[in-house]
C-alpha positions as protocol buffer text, in pm:
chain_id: "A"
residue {
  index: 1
  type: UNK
  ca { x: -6222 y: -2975 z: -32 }
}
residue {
  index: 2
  type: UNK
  ca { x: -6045 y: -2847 z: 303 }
}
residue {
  index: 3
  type: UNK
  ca { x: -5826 y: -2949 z: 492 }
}
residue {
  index: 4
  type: UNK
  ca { x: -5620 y: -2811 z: 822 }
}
residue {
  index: 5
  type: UNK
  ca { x: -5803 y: -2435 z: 684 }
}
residue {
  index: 6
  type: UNK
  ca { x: -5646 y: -2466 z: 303 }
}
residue {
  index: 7
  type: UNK
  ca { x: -5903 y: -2551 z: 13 }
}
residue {
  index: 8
  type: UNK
  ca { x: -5881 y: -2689 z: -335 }
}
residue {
  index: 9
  type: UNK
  ca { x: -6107 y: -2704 z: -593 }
}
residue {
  index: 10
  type: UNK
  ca { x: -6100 y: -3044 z: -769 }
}
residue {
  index: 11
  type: UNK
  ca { x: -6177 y: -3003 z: -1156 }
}
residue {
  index: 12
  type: UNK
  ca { x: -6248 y: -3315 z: -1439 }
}
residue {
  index: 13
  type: UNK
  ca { x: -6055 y: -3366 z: -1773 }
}
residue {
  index: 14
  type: UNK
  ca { x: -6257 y: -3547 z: -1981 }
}
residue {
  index: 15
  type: UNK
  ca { x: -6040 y: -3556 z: -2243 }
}
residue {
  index: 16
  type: UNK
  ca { x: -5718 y: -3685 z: -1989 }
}
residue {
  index: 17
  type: UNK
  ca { x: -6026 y: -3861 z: -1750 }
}
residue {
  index: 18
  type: UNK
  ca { x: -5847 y: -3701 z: -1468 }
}
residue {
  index: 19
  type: UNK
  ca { x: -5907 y: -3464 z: -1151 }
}
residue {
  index: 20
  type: UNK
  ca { x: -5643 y: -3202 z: -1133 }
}
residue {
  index: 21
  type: UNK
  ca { x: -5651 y: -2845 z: -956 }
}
residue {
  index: 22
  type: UNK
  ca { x: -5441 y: -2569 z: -719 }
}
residue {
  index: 23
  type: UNK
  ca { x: -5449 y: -2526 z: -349 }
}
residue {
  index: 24
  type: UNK
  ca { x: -5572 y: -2193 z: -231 }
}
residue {
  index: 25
  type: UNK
  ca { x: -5334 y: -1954 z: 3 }
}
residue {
  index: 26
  type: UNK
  ca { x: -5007 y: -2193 z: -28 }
}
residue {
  index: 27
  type: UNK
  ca { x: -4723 y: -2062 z: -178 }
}
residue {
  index: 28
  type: UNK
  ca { x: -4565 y: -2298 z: -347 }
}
residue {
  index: 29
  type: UNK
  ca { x: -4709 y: -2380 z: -693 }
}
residue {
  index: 30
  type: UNK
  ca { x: -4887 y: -2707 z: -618 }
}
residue {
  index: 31
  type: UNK
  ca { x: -5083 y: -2823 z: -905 }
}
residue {
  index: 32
  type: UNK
  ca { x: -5274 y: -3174 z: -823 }
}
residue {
  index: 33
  type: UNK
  ca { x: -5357 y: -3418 z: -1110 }
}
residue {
  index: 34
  type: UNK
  ca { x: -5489 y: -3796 z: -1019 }
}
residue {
  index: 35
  type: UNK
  ca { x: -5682 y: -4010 z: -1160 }
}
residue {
  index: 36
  type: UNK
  ca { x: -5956 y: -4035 z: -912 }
}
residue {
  index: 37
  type: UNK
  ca { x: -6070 y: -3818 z: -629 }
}
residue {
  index: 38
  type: UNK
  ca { x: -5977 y: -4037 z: -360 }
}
residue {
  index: 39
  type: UNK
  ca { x: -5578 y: -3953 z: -462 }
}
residue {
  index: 40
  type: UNK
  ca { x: -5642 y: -3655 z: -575 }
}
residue {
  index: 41
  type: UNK
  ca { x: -5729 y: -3607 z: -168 }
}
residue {
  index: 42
  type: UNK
  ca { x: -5435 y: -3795 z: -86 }
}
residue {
  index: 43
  type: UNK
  ca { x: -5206 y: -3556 z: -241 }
}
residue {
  index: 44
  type: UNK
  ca { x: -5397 y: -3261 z: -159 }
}
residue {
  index: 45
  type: UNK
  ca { x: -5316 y: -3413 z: 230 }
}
residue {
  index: 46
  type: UNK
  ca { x: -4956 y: -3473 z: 159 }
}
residue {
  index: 47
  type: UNK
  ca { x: -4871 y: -3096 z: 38 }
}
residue {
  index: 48
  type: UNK
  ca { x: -5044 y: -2953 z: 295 }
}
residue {
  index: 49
  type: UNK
  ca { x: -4868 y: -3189 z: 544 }
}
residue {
  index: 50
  type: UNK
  ca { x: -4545 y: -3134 z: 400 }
}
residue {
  index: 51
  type: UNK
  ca { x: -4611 y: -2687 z: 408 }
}
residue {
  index: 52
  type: UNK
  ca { x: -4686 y: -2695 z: 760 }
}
residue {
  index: 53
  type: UNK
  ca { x: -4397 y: -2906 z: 866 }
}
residue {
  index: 54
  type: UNK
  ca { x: -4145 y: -2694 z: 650 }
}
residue {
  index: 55
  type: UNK
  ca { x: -4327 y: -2368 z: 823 }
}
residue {
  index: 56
  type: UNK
  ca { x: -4340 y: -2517 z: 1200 }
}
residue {
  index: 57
  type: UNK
  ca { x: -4002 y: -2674 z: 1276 }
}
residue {
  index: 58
  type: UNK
  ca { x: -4044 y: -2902 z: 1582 }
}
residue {
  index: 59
  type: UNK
  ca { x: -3999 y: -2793 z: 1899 }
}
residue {
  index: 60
  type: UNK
  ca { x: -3833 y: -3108 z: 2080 }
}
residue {
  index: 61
  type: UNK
  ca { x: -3502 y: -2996 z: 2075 }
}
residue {
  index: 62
  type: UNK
  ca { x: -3577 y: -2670 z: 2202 }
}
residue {
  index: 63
  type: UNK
  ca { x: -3707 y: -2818 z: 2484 }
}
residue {
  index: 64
  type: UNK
  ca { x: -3403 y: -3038 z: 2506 }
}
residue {
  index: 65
  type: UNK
  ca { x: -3150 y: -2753 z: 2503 }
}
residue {
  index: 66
  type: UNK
  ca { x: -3364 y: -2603 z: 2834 }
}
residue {
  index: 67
  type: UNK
  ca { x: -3358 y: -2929 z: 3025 }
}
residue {
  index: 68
  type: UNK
  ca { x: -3012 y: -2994 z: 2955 }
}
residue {
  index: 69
  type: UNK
  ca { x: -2897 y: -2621 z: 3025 }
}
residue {
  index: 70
  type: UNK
  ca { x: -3125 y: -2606 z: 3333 }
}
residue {
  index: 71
  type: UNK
  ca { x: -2973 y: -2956 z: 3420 }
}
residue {
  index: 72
  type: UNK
  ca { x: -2595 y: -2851 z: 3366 }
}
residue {
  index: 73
  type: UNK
  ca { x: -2710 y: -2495 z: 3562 }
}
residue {
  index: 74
  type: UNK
  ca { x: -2779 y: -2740 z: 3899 }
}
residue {
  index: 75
  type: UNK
  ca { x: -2450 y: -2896 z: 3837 }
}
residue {
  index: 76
  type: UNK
  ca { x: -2282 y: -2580 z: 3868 }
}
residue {
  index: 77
  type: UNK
  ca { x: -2466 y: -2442 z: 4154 }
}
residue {
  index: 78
  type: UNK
  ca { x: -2413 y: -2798 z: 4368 }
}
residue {
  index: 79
  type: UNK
  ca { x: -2067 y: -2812 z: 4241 }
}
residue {
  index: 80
  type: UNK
  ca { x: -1993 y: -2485 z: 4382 }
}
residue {
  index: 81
  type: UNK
  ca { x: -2180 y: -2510 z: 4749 }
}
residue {
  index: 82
  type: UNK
  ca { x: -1950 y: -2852 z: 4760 }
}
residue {
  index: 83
  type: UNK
  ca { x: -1634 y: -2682 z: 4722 }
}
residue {
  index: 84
  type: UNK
  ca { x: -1722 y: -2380 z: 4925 }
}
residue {
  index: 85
  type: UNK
  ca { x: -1880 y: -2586 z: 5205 }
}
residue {
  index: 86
  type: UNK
  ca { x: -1735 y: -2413 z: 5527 }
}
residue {
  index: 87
  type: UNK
  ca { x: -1539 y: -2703 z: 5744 }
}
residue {
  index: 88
  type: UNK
  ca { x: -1504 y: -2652 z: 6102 }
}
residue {
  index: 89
  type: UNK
  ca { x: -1224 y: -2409 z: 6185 }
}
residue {
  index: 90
  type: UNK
  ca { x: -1444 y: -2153 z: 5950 }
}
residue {
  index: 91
  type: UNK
  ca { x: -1722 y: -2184 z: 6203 }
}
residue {
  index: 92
  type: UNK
  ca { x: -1477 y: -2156 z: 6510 }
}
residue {
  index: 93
  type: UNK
  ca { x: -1363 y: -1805 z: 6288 }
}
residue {
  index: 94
  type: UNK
  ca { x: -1729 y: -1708 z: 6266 }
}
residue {
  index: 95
  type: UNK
  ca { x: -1829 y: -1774 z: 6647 }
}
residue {
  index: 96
  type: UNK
  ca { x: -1533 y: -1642 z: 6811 }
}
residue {
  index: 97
  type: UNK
  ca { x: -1611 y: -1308 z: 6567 }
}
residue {
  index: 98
  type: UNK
  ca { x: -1927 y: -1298 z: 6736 }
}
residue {
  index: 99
  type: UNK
  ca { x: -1860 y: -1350 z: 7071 }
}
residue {
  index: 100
  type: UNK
  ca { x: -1569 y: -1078 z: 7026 }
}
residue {
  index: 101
  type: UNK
  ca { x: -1865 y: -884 z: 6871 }
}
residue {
  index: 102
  type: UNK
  ca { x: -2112 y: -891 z: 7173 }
}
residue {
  index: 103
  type: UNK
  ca { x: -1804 y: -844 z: 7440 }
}
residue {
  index: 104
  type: UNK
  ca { x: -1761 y: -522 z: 7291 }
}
residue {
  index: 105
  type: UNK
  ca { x: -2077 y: -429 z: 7245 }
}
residue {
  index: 106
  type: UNK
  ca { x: -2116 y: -501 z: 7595 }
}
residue {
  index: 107
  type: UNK
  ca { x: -1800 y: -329 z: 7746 }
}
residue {
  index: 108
  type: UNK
  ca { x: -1883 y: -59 z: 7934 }
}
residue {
  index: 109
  type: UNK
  ca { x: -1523 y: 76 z: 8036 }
}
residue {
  index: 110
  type: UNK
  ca { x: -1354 y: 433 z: 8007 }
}
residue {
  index: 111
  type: UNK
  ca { x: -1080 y: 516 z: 7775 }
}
residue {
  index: 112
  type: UNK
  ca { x: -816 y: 474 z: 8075 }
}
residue {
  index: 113
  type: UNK
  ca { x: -926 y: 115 z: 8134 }
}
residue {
  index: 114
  type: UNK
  ca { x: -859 y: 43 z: 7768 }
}
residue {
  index: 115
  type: UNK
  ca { x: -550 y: -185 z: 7829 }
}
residue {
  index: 116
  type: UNK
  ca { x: -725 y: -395 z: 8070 }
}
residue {
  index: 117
  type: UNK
  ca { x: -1046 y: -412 z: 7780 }
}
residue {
  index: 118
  type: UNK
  ca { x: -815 y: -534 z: 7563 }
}
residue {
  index: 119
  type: UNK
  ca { x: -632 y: -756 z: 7780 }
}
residue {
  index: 120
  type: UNK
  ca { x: -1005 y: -948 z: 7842 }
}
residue {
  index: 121
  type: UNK
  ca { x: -1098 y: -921 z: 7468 }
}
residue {
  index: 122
  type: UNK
  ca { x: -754 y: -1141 z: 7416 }
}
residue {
  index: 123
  type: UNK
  ca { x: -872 y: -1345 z: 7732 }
}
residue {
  index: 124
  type: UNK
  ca { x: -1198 y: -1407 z: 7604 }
}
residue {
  index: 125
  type: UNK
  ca { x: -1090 y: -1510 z: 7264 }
}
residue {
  index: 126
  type: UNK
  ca { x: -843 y: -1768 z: 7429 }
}
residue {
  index: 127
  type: UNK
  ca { x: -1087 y: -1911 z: 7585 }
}
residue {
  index: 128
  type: UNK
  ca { x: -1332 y: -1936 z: 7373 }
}
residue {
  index: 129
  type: UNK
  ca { x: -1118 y: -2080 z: 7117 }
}
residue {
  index: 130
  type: UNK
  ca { x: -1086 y: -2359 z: 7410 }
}
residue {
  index: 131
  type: UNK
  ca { x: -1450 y: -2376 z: 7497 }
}
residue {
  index: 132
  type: UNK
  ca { x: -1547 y: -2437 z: 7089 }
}
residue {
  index: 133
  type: UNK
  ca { x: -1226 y: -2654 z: 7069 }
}
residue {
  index: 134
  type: UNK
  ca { x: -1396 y: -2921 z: 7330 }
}
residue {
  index: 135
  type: UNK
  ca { x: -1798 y: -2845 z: 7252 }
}
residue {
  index: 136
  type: UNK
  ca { x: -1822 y: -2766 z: 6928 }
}
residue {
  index: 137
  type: UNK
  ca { x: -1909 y: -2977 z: 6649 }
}
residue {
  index: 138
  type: UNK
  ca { x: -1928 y: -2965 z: 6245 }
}
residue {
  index: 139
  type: UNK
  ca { x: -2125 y: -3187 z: 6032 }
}
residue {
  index: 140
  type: UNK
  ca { x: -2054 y: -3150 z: 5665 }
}
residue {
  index: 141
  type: UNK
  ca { x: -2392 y: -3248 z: 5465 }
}
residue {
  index: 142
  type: UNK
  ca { x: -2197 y: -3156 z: 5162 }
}
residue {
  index: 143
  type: UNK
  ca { x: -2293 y: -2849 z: 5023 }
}
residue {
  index: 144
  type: UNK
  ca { x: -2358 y: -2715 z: 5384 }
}
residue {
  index: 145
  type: UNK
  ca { x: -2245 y: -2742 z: 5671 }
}
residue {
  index: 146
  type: UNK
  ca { x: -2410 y: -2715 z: 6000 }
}
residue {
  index: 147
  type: UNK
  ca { x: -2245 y: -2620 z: 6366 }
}
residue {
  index: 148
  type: UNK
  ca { x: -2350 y: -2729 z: 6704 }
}
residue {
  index: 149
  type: UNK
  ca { x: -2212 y: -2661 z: 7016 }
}
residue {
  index: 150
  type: UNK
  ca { x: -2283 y: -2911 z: 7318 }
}
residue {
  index: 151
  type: UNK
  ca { x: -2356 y: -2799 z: 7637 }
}
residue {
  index: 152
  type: UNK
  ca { x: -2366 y: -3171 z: 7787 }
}
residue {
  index: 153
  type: UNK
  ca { x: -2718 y: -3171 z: 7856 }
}
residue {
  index: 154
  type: UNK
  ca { x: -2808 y: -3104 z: 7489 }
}
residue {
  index: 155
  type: UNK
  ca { x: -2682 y: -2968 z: 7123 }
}
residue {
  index: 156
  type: UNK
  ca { x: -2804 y: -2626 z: 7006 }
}
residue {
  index: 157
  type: UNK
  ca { x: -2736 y: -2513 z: 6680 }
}
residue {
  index: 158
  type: UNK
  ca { x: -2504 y: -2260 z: 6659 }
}
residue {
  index: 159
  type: UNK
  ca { x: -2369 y: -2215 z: 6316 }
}
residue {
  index: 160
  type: UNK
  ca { x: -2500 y: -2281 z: 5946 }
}
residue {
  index: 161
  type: UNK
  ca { x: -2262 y: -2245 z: 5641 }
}
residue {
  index: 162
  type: UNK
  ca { x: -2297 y: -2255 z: 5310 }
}
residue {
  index: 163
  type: UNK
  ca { x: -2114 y: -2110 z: 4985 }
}
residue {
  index: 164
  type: UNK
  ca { x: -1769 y: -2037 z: 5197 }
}
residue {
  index: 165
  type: UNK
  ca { x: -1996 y: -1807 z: 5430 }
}
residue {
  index: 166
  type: UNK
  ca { x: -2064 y: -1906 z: 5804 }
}
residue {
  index: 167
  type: UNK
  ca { x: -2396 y: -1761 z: 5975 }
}
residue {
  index: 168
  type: UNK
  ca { x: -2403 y: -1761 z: 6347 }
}
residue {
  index: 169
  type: UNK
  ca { x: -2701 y: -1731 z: 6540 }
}
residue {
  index: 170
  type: UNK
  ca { x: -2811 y: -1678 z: 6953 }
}
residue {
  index: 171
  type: UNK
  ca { x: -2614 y: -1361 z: 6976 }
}
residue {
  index: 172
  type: UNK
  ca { x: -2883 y: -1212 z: 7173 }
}
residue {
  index: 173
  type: UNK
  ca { x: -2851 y: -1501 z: 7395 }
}
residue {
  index: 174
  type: UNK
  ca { x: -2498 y: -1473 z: 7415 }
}
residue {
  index: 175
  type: UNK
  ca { x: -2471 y: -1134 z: 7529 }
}
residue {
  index: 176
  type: UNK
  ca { x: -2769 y: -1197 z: 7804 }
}
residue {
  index: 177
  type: UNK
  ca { x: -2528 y: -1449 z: 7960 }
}
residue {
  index: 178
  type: UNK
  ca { x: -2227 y: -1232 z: 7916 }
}
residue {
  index: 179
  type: UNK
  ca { x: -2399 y: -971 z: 8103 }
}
residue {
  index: 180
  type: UNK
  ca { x: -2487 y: -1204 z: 8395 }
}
residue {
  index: 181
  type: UNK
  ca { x: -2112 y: -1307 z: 8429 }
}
residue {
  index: 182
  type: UNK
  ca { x: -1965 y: -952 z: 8449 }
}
């Protein structure tokens, strides 16, 4: 007989009229005696069964432990972006930084004018702290947070944070028009 690739040999007893034998290649010592060859199967069935689920634990809970670690790991990471969403005086930080940035870049003046570069880089920043103060705005989507600045014909976006970190964007933009005012 075989079954799931182990064999047995079934031999009779005619003095006990019974079937009784050894399963090939399993460890244990697993003698079968029945009384009839349909339970001497049976048997043969149930030890083989009962090997192979003592040699191949199942593998639910493994797959548990990943879904739950992989569901406690995005958790974590939302729980984090939600307290390190950037609110709006971050973004006011980050753009003011940049417009400082291309002013500078921009600047053009000698060492002796250096007073008067600074005096407009403190200028600037004064007013574009006023300028972001009336046309700026910040809406939080939670674990990001997104700034647009409104020119009163329409909003373009000029900001994008996420994880306490603001990104700015139009720079190049920025220091076209600064160059068309000076």
């Amino acid at each position: 007989m075989k079954y799931k690739n182990y064999y047995t040999y079934p031999k009779y007893s005619e003095g006990d009229k019974s079937y009784y034998g050894t399963i090939d290649d399993l460890p244990e010592a697993s003698m079968i005696e029945a009384d009839n060859l349909e339970e001497y199967e049976r048997i043969f069935h149930q030890y083989v069964d009962d090997h192979l689920n003592k040699k191949e634990p199942s593998s639910a809970p493994k797959r548990t432990h990943k879904g739950l670690i992989a569901l406690i790991c995005v958790i974590a990471f939302l729980g984090v972006a939600i307290l390190s969403c950037p609110d709006k005086q971050s973004h006011k930080e980050a753009i003011t930084e940049m417009v400082n940035e291309v002013i500078t870049e921009s600047s053009t003046l000698d060492e002796e004018d250096a007073g008067l570069a600074l005096l407009g880089m403190s200028l600037s920043q004064g007013i574009s702290n006023w300028i972001l103060e009336g046309g700026l705005t910040v809406k939080n989507h939670f674990v990001c947070s997104v700034g647009k600045f409104n020119t009163g014909t329409e909003e373009k976006m000029v900001s994008f944070g996420i994880f306490g970190h603001v990104f700015t964007f139009g720079k190049e933009a920025l220091a076209e028009n600064l160059n068309e005012l000076f």
